[in-house]
C-alpha positions in Angstrom: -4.7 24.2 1.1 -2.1 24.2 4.0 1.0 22.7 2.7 2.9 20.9 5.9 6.3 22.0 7.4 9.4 20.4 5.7 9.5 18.6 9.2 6.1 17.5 8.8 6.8 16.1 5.2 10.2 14.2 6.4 8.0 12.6 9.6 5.4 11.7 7.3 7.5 10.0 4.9 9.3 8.3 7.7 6.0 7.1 9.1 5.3 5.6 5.5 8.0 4.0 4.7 8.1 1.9 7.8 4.6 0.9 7.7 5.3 -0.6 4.5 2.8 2.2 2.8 3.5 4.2 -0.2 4.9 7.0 0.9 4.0 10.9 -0.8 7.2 11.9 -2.4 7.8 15.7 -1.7 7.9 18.6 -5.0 10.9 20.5 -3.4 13.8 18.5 -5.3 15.9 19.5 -1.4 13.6 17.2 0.3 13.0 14.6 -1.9 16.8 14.4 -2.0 16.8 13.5 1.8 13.8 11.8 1.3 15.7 9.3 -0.8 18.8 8.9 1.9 15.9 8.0 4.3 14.4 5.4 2.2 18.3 4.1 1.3 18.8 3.8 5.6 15.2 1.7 6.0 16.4 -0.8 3.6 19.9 -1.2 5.5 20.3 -4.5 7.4 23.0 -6.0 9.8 23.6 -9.1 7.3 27.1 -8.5 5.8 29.4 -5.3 6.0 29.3 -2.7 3.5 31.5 -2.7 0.1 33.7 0.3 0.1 32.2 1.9 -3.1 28.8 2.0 -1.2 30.0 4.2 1.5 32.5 6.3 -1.1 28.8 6.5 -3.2 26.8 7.5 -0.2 29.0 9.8 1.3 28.9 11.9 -2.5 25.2 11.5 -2.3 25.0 13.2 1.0 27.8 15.8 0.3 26.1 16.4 -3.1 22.6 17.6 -1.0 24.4 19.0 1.3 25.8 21.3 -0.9 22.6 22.9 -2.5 22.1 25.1 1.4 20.6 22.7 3.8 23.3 22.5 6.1 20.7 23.8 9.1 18.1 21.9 8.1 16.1 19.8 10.8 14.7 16.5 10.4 12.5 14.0 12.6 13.9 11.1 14.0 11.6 8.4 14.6 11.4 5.8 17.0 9.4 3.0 16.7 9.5 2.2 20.6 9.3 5.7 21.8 6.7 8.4 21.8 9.9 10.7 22.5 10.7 12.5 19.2 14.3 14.0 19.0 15.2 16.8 16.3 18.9 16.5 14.8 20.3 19.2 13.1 21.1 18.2 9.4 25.1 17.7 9.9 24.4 15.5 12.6 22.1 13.3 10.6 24.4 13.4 7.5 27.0 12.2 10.2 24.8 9.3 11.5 23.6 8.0 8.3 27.9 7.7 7.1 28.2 5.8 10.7 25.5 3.8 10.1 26.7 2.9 6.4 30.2 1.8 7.9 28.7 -0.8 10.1 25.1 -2.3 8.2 24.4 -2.8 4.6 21.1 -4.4 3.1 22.0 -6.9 0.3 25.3 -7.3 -1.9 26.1 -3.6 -3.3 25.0 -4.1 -6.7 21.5 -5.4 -6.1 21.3 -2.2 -3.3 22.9 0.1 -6.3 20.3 -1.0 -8.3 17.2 -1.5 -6.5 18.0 2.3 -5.1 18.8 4.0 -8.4 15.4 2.3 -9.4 13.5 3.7 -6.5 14.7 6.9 -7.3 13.7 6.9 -10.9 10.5 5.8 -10.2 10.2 8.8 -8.2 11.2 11.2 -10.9 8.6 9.8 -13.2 6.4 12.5 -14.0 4.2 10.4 -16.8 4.5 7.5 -19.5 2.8 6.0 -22.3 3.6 2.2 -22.7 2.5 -1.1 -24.3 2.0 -3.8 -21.2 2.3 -7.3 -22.0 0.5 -10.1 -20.0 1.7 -13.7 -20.5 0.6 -16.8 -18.6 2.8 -20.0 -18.3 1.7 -23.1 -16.9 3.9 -25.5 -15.4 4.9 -27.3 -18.7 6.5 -24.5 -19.7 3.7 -23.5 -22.3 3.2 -19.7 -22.0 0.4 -17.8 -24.4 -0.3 -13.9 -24.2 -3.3 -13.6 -22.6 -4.2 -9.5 -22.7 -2.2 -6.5 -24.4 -2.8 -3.4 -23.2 -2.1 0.1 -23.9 -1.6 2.9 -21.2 -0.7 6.3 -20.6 0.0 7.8 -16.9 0.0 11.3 -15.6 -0.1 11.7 -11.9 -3.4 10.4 -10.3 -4.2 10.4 -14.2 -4.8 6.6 -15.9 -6.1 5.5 -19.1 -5.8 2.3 -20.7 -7.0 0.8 -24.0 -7.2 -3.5 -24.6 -7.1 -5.4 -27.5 -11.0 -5.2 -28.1 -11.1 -1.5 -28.5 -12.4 -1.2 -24.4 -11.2 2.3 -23.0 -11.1 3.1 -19.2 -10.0 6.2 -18.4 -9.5 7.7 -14.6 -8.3 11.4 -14.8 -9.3 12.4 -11.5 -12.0 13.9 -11.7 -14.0 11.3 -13.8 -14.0 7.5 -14.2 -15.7 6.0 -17.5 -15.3 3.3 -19.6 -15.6 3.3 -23.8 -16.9 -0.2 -24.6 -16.7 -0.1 -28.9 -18.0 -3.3 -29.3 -21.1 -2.9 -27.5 -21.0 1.1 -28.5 -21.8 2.2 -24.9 -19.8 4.2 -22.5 -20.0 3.0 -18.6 -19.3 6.1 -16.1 -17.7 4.4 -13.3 -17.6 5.6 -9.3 -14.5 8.3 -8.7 -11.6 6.3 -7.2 -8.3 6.4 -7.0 -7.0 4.8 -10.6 -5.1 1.0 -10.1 -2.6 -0.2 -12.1 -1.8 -4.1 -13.4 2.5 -3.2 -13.0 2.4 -0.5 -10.5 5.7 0.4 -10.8 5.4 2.6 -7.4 4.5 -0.6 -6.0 7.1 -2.9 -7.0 9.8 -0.4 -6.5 8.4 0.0 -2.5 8.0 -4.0 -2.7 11.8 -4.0 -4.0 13.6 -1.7 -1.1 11.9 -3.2 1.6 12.2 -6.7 0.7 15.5 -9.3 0.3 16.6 -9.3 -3.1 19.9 -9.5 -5.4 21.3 -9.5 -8.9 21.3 -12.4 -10.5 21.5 -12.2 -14.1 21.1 -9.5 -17.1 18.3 -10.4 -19.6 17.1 -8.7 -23.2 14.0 -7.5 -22.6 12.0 -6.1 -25.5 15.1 -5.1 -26.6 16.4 -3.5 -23.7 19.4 -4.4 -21.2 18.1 -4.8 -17.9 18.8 -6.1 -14.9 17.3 -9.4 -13.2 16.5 -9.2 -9.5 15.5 -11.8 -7.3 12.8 -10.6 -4.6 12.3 -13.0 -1.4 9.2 -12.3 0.4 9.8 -13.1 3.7 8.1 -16.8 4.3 7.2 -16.4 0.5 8.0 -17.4 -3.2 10.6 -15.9 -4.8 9.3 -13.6 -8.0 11.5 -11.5 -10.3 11.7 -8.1 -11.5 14.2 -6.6 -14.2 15.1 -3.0 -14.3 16.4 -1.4 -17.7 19.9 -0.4 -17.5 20.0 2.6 -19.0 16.4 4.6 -17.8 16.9 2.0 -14.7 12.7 1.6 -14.4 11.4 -1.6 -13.8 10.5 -3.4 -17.8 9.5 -6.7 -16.7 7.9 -8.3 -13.6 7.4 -12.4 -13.4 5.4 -13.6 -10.6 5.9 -17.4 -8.7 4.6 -20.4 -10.0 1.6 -20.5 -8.2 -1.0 -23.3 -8.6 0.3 -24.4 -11.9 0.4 -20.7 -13.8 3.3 -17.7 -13.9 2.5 -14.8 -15.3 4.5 -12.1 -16.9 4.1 -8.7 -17.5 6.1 -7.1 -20.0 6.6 -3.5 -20.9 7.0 -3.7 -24.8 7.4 -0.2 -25.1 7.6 2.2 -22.7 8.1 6.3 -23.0 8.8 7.8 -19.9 8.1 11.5 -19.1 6.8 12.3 -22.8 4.4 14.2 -24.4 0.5 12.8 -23.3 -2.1 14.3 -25.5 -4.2 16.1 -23.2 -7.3 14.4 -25.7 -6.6 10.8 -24.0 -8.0 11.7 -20.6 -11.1 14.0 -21.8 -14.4 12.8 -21.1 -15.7 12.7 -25.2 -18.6 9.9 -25.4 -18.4 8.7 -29.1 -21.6 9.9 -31.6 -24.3 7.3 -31.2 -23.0 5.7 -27.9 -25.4 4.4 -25.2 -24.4 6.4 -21.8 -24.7 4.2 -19.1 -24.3 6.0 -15.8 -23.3 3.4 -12.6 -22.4 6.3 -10.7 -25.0 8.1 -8.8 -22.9 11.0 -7.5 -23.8 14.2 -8.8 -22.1 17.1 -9.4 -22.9 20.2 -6.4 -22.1 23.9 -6.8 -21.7 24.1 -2.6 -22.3 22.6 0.1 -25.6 23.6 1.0 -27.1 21.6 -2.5 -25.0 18.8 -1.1 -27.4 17.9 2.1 -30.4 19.5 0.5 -29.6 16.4 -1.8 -28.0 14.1 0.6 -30.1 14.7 3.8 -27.5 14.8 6.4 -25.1 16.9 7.7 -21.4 16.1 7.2 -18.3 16.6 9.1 -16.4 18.9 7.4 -12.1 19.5 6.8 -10.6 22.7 7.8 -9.4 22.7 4.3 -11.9 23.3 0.9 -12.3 20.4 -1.3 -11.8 21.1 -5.0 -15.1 19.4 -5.8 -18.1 17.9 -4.2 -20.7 15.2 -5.1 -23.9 14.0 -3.4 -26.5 11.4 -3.2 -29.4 10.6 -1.3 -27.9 9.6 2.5 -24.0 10.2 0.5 -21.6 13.2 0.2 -18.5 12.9 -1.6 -15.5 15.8 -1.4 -12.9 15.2 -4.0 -9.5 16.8 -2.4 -7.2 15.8 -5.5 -5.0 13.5 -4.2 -7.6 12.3 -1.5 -11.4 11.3 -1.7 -13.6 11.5 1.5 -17.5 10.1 1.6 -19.2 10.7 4.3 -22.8 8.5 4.5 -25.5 7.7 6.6 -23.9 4.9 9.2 -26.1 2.0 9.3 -24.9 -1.4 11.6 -21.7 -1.1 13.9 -18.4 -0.9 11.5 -17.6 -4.1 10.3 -13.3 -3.9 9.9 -11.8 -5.6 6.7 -9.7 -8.4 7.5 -6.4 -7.3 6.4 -7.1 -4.1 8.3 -5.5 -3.0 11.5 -7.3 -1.3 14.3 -7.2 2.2 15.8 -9.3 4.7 17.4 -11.5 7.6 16.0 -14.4 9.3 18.0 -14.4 7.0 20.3 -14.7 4.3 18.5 -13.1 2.0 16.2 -11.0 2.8 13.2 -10.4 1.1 10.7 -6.9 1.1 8.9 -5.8 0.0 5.5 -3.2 1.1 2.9 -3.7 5.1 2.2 -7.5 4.6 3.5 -9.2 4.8 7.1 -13.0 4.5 8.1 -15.0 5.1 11.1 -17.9 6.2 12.7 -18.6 9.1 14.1 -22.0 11.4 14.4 -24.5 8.8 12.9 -22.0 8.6 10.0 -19.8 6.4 8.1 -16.8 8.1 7.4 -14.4 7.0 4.6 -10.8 8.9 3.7 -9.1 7.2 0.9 -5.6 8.7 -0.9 -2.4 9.8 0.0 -3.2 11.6 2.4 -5.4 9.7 3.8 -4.8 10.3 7.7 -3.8 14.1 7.4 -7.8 15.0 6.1 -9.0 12.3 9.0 -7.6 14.5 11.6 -9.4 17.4 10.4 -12.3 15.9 10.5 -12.2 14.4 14.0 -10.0 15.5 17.1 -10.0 11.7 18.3 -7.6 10.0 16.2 -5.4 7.1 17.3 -3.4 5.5 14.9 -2.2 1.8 15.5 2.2 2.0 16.4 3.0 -1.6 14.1 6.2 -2.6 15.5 5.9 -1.3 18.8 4.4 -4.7 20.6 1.6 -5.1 22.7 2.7 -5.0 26.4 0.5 -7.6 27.7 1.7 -11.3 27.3 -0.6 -14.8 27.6 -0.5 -17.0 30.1 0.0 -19.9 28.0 2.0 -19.7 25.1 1.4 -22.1 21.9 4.6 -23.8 20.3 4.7 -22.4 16.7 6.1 -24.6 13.7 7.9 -22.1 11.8 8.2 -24.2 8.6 4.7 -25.2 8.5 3.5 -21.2 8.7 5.9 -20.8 5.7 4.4 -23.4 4.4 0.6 -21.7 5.1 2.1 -18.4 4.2 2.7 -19.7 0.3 -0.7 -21.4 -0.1 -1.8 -18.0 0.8 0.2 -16.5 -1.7 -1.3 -18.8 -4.0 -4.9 -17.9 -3.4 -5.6 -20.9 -0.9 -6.7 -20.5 2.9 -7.4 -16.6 2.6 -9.2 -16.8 6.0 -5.6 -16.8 7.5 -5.3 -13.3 6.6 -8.1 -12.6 8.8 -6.8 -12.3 12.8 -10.2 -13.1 13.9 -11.0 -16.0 11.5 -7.7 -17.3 12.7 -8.9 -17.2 16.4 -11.9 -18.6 15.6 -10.6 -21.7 14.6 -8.4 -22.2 17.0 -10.7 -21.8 19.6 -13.3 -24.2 17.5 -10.2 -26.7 17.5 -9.3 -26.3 21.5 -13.3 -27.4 22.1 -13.6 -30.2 19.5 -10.2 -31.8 19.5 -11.3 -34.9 18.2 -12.5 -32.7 14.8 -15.5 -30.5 13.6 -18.0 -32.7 11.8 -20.5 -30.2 11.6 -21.8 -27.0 13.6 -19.0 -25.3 15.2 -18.9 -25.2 18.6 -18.7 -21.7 19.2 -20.6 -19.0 17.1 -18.2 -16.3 15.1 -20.1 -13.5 16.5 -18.6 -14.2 20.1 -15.3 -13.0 19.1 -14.3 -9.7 19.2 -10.6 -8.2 18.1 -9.8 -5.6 20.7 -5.9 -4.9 19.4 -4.6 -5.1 16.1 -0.8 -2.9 15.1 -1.0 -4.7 12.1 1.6 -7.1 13.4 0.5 -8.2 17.0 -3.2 -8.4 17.7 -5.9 -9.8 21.0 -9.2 -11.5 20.3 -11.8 -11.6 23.1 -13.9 -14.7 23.4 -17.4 -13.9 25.2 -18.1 -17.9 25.8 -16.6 -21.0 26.4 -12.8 -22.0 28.0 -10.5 -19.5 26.2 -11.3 -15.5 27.2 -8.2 -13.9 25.0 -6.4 -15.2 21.8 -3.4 -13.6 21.1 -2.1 -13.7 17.4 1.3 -11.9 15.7 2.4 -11.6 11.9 5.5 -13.7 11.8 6.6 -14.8 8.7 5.4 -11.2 6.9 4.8 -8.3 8.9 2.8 -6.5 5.7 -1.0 -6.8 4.9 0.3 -9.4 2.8 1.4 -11.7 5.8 -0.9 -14.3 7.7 -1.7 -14.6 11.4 -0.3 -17.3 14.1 -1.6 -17.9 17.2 1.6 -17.4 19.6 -0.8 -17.6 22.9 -4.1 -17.6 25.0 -5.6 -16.5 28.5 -8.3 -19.8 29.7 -11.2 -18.3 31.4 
């Protein structure tokens, strides 16, 4: 496998971090060091100067890398409105970032000192084996444990066990689940593993959004640290980080139609001893094996279309394993999973997705995961690196530049109520209205609503089909409209600029 430049690493953690995506977290402890100091910079903001024992505690930080030889290192500037790419030699950066730390600082310098020290560790953390609590609390105040789960974590590695004995077990290479009290074991399709507390999550949620210290709690024992997290246009939620091994213990969500919940880490062991027996595929004497995943096993490529019937598109790299199925081929990279299958109807983009191009045609872009078509095919990369594999596999590759704009404006622009999309942008959060997560769906009805002011009683007046989304950064996007008085609907993110964040209608061309 062709490892990437240094550069290369830097630019794609860069890219990452600000598309809001998890970013991959380098092995050479130099990097990662710098890596860190590039994450500390994305979370700065112009709100309030910085406290004197932030810049005394950066400028360390940055003398301290500096110190293990990478004075002539290069690293990639990026600019998010600019294709032109400047490469600073490392004094200059290590200049730039103590400029920039004398004029902007994020949040109050404890909650930063924290939330940082947190990201780091959560870096670091090489495995665990902990005890997760799940406790739901409704608006009276009465709160009952609802689940209690055990789970050990090792890389792209995830087992847990539940209260009734269930196993699931993901150790990258299979995916099956131990059911004892029905005595069966349920082999599951090969994806990446999910977690309930994903702690990579929360940190990443943590840096880039508003937060502050605002209390110290005992949690399971432990002091930690309470931070308040403000989703921009959203409901506050909490998080508290141990003091001493500063991960994240305990994460409380909003009060969301009537019920909180709470996840709790009981116990937690980080970077201890896993038994290698807790991620071995070892169905239990007398158990039922029920097989949901049709995938099988290949020694080469060739038995992979003999079985599959088509011919894929292959990497310039090898994959460490491959699986087929009639019309499906599956190449298992490690840290990335690409299925190539026979395409059937046009693409069909999720609605949180945003939109580039690939073989000339539409691509389809979510968190660590892209699909297209291309060669009678449906093409699907998902893991960390997601779009390095995609551009193996075709030349044509256009990712979508969020942040950059769109440089086309409407002719008529629609008055936004910014307290009533904050508003819609909580109900979301709550599980109401999902359909305002969809650009398109959003369109839609306003378009409905332009033709049928005085209300929809019952068919629309426009069918779905007829709109089209030609643009979408993930913050901006145009919808075409084939029929009636509006041609192009022109929406943005603007309360949340994440997949998280719902669309507004900020303008429209009439035909």
């Amino acid at each position: 496998m062709n490892k990437p430049s240094p550069e290369q690493e830097l630019d794609n953690f860069i890219d990452a971090i600000n598309q809001e995506r998890r970013p991959n977290i380098s092995d050479d402890p130099e990097i990662n060091n710098i890596q860190s100091i590039a994450r500390l910079v994305k979370s700065l903001r112009t709100d309030s100067d910085p406290q004197p024992e932030f810049v005394d505690r950066l400028y360390k930080t940055v003398n301290s890398v500096t110190d293990h030889g990478l004075s002539n290192f290069k690293i990639e500037e990026k600019r998010n409105r600019s294709s032109r790419r400047t490469f600073f030699p490392w004094a200059a950066l290590v200049a730039g970032i103590l400029v920039l730390a004398q004029i902007v600082i994020p949040w109050p310098f404890q909650s930063s000192d924290v939330v940082f020290a947190m990201a780091q560790k959560v870096q670091q953390l090489q495995n665990y084996h902990a005890v997760l609590e799940k406790v739901s609390t409704n608006s009276a105040g009465q709160s009952t444990v609802y689940q209690r789960v055990e789970i050990w974590s090792e890389g792209d590695k995830y087992a847990t066990r539940s209260d009734d004995g269930t196993m699931n077990v993901n150790n990258g290479e299979q995916h099956w689940s131990v059911e004892a009290k029905q005595k069966q074991v349920i082999i599951l399709p090969l994806l990446p593993a999910t977690h309930d507390f994903d702690l990579h999550q929360e940190a990443d949620r943590a840096v880039t959004y508003p937060h502050k210290v605002v209390g110290q709690d005992s949690i399971a024992g432990r002091n930690a640290k309470k931070i308040e997290i403000s989703p921009p246009g959203g409901m506050t939620y909490y998080l508290w980080v141990d003091g001493e091994t500063n991960l994240p213990v305990q994460l409380q969500t909003a009060m969301q139609k009537a019920v909180q919940t709470t996840y709790t880490f009981v116990s937690f062991e980080p970077n201890t001893q896993i038994p290698t027996s807790i991620f071995s595929y070892k169905p239990p004497q007398g158990y039922i094996i029920i097989n949901q995943n049709q995938d099988e096993p290949v020694a080469n490529l060739d038995e992979a279309v003999k079985i599959s019937g088509i011919k894929p598109v292959q990497a310039s790299e090898n994959p460490q394993r491959i699986f087929a199925n009639k019309g499906r081929i599956v190449f298992d990279f490690g840290d990335t999973i690409v299925t190539e299958s026979t395409a059937g109807s046009p693409i069909v983009l999720s609605p949180t997705a945003a939109l580039g191009q690939a073989a000339g045609g539409s691509l389809e872009v979510l968190p660590n995961s892209l699909r297209w078509q291309q060669n009678g095919l449906e093409i699907k990369v998902q893991g960390s690196r997601a779009e390095q594999l995609a551009r193996q596999l075709t030349d044509n590759l256009t990712m979508p530049q969020q942040g950059q704009g769109i440089n086309q404006a409407p002719q008529v622009k629609v008055n936004v109520d910014m307290d009533v999309q904050k508003n819609n942008q909580q109900q979301v959060d709550a599980g109401s209205s999902p359909w305002q997560l969809d650009p398109v769906q959003v369109a839609f009805t306003f378009v409905a609503v332009q033709m049928s002011p005085q209300g929809i009683t019952s068919k629309p007046p426009l069918d779905y089909s007829e709109l089209k989304m030609t643009t979408n950064t993930g913050s901006e996007a145009i919808v075409l409209v084939q029929k009636g008085p509006i041609k192009t609907v022109y929406l943005k993110r603007l309360v949340r600029q994440d997949n998280t964040g719902i669309w507004t209608v900020v303008g429209y061309d009439p035909r």
